[in-house]
SEFI-50110 format. One record per residue (C-alpha): x, y, z; residue in three letters. Coordinates in steps of 0.1 Angstrom, whole numbers, padded with zeros to 4 digits, always signed. Layout:
N
XYZAla;...
//
This chain:
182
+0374+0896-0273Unk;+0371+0876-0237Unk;+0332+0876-0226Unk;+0332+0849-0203Unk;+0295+0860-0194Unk;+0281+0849-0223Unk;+0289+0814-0216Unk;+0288+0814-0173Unk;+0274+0830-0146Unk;+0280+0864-0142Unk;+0302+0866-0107Unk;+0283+0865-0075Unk;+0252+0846-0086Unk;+0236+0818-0066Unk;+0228+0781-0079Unk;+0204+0785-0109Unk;+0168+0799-0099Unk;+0151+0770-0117Unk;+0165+0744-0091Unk;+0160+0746-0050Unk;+0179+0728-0031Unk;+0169+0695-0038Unk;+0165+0699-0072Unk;+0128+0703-0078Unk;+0109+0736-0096Unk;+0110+0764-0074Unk;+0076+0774-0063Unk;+0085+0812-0073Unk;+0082+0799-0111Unk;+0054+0774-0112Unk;+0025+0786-0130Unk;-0011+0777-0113Unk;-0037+0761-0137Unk;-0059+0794-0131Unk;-0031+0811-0142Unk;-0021+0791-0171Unk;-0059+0790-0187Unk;-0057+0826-0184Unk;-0021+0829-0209Unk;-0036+0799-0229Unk;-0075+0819-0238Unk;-0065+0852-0234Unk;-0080+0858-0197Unk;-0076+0882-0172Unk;-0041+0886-0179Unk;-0030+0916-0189Unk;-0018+0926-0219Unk;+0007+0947-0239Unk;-0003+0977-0265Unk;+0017+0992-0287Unk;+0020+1029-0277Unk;-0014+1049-0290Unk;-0026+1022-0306Unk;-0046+1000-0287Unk;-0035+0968-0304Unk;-0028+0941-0278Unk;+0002+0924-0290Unk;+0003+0894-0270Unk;-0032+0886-0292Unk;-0012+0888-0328Unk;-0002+0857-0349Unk;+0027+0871-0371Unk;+0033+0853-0405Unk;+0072+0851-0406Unk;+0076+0839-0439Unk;+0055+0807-0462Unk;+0042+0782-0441Unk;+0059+0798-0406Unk;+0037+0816-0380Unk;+0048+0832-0343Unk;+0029+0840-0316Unk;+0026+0843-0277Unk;+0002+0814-0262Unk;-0023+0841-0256Unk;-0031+0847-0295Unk;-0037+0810-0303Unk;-0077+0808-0309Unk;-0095+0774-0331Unk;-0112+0798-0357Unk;-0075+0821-0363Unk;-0057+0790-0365Unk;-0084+0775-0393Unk;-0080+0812-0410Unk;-0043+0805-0411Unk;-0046+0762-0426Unk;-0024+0757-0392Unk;-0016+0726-0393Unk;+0014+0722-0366Unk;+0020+0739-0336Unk;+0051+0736-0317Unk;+0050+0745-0279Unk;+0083+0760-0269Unk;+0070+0761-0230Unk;+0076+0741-0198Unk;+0052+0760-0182Unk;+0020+0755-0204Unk;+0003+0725-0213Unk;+0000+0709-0250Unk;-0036+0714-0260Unk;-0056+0689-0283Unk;-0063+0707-0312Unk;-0090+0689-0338Unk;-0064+0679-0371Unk;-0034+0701-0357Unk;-0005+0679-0350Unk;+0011+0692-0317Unk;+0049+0693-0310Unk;+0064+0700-0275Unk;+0099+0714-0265Unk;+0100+0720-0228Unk;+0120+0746-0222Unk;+0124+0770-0195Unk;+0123+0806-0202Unk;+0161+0810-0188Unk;+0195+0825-0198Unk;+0207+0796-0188Unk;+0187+0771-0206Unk;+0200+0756-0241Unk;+0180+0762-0269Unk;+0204+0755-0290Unk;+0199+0719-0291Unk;+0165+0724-0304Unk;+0174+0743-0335Unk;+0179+0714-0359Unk;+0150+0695-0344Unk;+0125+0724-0348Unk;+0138+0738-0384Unk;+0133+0702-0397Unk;+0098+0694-0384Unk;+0090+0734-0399Unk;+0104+0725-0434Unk;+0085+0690-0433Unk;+0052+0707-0426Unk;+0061+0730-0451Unk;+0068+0708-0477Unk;+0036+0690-0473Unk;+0019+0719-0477Unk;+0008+0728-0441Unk;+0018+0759-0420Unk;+0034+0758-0387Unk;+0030+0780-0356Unk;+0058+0787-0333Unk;+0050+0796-0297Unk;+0060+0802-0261Unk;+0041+0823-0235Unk;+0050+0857-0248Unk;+0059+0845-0282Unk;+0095+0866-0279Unk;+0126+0848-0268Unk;+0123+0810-0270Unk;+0098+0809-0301Unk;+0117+0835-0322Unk;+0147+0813-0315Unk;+0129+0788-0332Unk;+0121+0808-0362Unk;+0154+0822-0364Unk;+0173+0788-0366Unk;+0144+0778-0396Unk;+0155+0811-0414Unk;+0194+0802-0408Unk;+0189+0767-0419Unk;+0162+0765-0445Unk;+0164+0802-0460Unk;+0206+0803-0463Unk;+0201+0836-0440Unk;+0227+0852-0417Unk;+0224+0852-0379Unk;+0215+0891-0381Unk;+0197+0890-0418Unk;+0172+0860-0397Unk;+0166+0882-0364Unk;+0159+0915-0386Unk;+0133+0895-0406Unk;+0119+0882-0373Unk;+0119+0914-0358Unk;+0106+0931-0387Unk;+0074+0904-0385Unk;+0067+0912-0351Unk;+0061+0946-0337Unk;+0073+0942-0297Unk;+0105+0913-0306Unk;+0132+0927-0286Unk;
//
């Protein structure tokens, strides 16, 4: 089966929105300090309930499986990270800054939240530094701003690499984990 679209461009589409013309950030994506406090502590931003509910999931750490957490950047807060023994926290963002945290190592993929960037070549580099933590005995949280696409990856590779699971097996068990994965 031919699907040239997963690999290119779908016909018709411009350069790539993350570069102008000259090659710097578009101002369209740049994320203002204001703006990025507000994802980062859980602000004035707006958030997303599940249907009846009232449960904000942007605010939700899921446990994915021993020593692997996932959130959005929104849910991370010092005394939930202490309830969890968090002791790693990757940052699968370009667009948020790496926080100090007090004993919390803090690891930092910049990535942009793009069909057309390559995750890929993270996978091995993020399922190793997960299994390390691990096997020390520490916990690792996974995040990017919404804590859907780029982070999930993330936990998805680990599962595929570390947990002998298939492609599908690994996204049902991530999707399972978190109530709003799409």
């Amino acid at each position: 089966m031919n699907r040239p679209w997963l690999f290119n461009k779908p016909p018709g589409m411009g350069p790539s929105p993350k570069l102008d013309g000259i090659g710097a950030p578009c101002s369209s994506l740049m994320t203002s300090s204001r703006q990025t406090a507000s994802m980062m502590t859980g602000g004035t931003t707006p958030g997303l309930s599940v249907h009846g509910t009232g449960l904000d999931i942007m605010s939700q750490i899921n446990e994915i499986c021993e020593g692997l957490y996932l959130s959005s950047a929104r849910a991370i807060k010092a005394q939930r990270l202490r309830e969890l023994g968090i002791t790693t926290i990757i940052n699968v963002t370009i667009e948020l800054p790496t926080l100090p945290w007090d004993k919390i190592e803090s690891v930092k993929i910049n990535i942009e939240d793009s069909p057309f960037s390559n995750l890929g070549q993270y996978f091995d580099r993020a399922a190793d530094k997960i299994e390390e933590v691990r096997r020390r005995g520490g916990n690792t949280l996974v995040h990017c701003v919404a804590g859907v696409s780029r982070s999930a990856s993330l936990c998805i590779a680990y599962l595929m690499k570390y947990k002998r699971m298939s492609l599908r097996k690994a996204y049902q068990h991530v999707k399972a984990s978190e109530i709003y994965l799409i």
